[in-house]
N, C-alpha and C positions, 0 to 999 in steps of 0.2 A: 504494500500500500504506500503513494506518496504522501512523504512529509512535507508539508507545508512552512517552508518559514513564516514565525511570528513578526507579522510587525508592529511596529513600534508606535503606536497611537490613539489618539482618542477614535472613538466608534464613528463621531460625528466627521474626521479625518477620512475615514477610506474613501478612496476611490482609483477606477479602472482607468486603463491607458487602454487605446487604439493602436494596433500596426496594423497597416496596410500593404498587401502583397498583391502588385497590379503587373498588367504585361505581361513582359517575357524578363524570364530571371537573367539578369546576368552573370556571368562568371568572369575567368580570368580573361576572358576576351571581350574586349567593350565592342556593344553592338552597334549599328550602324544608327547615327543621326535620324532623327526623325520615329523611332521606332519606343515605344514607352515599356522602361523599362524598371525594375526592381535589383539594386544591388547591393550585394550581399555584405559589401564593407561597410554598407551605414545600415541595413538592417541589423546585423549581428549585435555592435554597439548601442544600438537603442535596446534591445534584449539587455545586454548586460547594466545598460542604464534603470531601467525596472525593474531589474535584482536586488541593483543597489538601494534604490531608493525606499525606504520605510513609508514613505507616503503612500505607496500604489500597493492599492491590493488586489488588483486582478490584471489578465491582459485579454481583451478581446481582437483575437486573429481577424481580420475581413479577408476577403481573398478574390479574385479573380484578375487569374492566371491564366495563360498560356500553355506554362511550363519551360521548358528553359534547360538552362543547366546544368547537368544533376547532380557534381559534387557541391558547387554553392546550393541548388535546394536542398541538399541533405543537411549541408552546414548548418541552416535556415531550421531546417525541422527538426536538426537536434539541439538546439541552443532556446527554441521554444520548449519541447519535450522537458528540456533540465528547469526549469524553471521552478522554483520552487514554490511562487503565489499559484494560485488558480488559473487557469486560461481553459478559453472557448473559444472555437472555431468557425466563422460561418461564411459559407460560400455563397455568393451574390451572384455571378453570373457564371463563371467556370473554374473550376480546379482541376486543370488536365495536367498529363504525364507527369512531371515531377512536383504536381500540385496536390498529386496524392497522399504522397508522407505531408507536404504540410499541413495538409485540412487535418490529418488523423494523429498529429504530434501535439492537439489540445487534448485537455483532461477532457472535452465533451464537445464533440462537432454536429454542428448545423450545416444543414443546406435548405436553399430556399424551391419553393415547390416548383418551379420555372429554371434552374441552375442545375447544368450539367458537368460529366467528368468520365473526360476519356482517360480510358486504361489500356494500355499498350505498352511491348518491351521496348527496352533502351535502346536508344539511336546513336552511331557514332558518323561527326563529322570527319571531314578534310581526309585524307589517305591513311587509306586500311591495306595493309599489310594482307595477301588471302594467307597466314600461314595460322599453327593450330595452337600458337600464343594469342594471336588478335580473338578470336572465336573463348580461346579460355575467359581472356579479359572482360568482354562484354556479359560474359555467363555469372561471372562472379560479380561483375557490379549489380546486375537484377537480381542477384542472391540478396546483394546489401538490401534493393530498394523494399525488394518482396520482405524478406525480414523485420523491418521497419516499419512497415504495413500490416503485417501481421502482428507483431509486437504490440501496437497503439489501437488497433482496432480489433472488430468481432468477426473480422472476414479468414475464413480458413484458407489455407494455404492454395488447397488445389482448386478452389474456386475462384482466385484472383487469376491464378494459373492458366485456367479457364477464359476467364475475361478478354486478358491479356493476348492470346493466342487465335481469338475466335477469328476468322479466317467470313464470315458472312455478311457483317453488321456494315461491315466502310469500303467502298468498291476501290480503293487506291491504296489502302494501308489496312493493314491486320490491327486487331484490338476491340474495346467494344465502347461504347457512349452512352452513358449512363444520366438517367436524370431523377432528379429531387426522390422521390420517396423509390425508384428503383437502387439507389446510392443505400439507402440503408435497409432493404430489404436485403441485399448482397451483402451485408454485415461491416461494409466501409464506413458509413456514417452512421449517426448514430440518433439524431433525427431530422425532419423536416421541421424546420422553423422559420420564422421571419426575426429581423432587427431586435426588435422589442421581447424576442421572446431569449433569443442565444441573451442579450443584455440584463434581464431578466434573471436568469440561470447563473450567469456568472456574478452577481452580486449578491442572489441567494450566496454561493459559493463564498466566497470573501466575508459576508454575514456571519456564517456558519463556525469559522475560525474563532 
């Protein structure tokens, strides 16, 4: 079970911070002009700044992603995960491919009944090697993401696996597109909500303490 850190203040004191995870995530390659983006050097930092701060007793995730990434989203999804106040997750318009570990790295994820999430395996840019180190590499990092996913969420392994793989759903690319209450019948998310209800939840949360 997580512990919580205590903080430090009067009841009439607490209150919740917002991060926002919009676009396309970027990583160690800055993306091109004009293209809206989320990166991961100033997200991180504002995570650890709500650590620090005694005043914040919750963090409410927003999200809609793209996806991006995937070693900056996992950065991203484990640096909310470690988090010691409360956090809630809620997907406004899309949480795709490495927007998955983020939506499921709150203590308790929302989506809204309109708001989708493709699931599909990792992609690798710019020149691939065909030899049976590249092929290893890609295997083991879906290990991580799968892992991560299943760790934070109720979705069993071979059902993501499933998802991931379906070969019928997208006429150009393998995986599947999931929406608002099909996300947490699949055991990903955890409910359909709106604004007021994931805000709701997470200051029950912070309350409770």
């Amino acid at each position: 079970m997580k512990k919580y850190k205590k903080a430090i203040y009067e009841p009439n004191m607490k209150t919740v911070k917002a991060l926002m995870i919009s676009g396309q995530i970027e990583g160690h390659t800055i993306l091109p002009e004009g293209i809206k983006a989320t990166k991961y050097e100033e997200v991180i930092p504002k995570i650890l700044a709500f650590e620090e701060d005694d005043s914040v007793g919750g963090v409410l995730v927003l999200l809609n992603t793209v996806g991006g990434d995937v070693e900056a989203g996992l950065a991203i999804a484990e640096a909310i995960a470690g988090l010691s106040k409360p956090t809630v997750s809620l997907i406004l318009g899309g949480g795709h491919s490495i927007g998955v570990p983020l939506a499921v790295s709150a203590d308790k994820s929302y989506i809204t009944h309109t708001a989708s999430m493709i699931i599909h395996p990792v992609r690798m840019n710019g020149v691939v090697l065909g030899v049976d180190q590249a092929f290893d590499y890609l295997s083991r990092m879906q290990d991580r993401i799968n892992s991560f996913i299943v760790k934070h969420s109720k979705v069993k392994e071979e059902v993501l696996r499933k998802l991931m793989l379906n070969t019928t759903e997208m006429s150009c690319d393998i995986g599947s597109i999931l929406y608002g209450q099909e996300a947490v019948n699949a055991g990903i998310i955890d409910s359909v909500g709106s604004m007021s209800e994931a805000l709701r939840e997470l200051k029950r949360m912070v309350n409770s303490l």
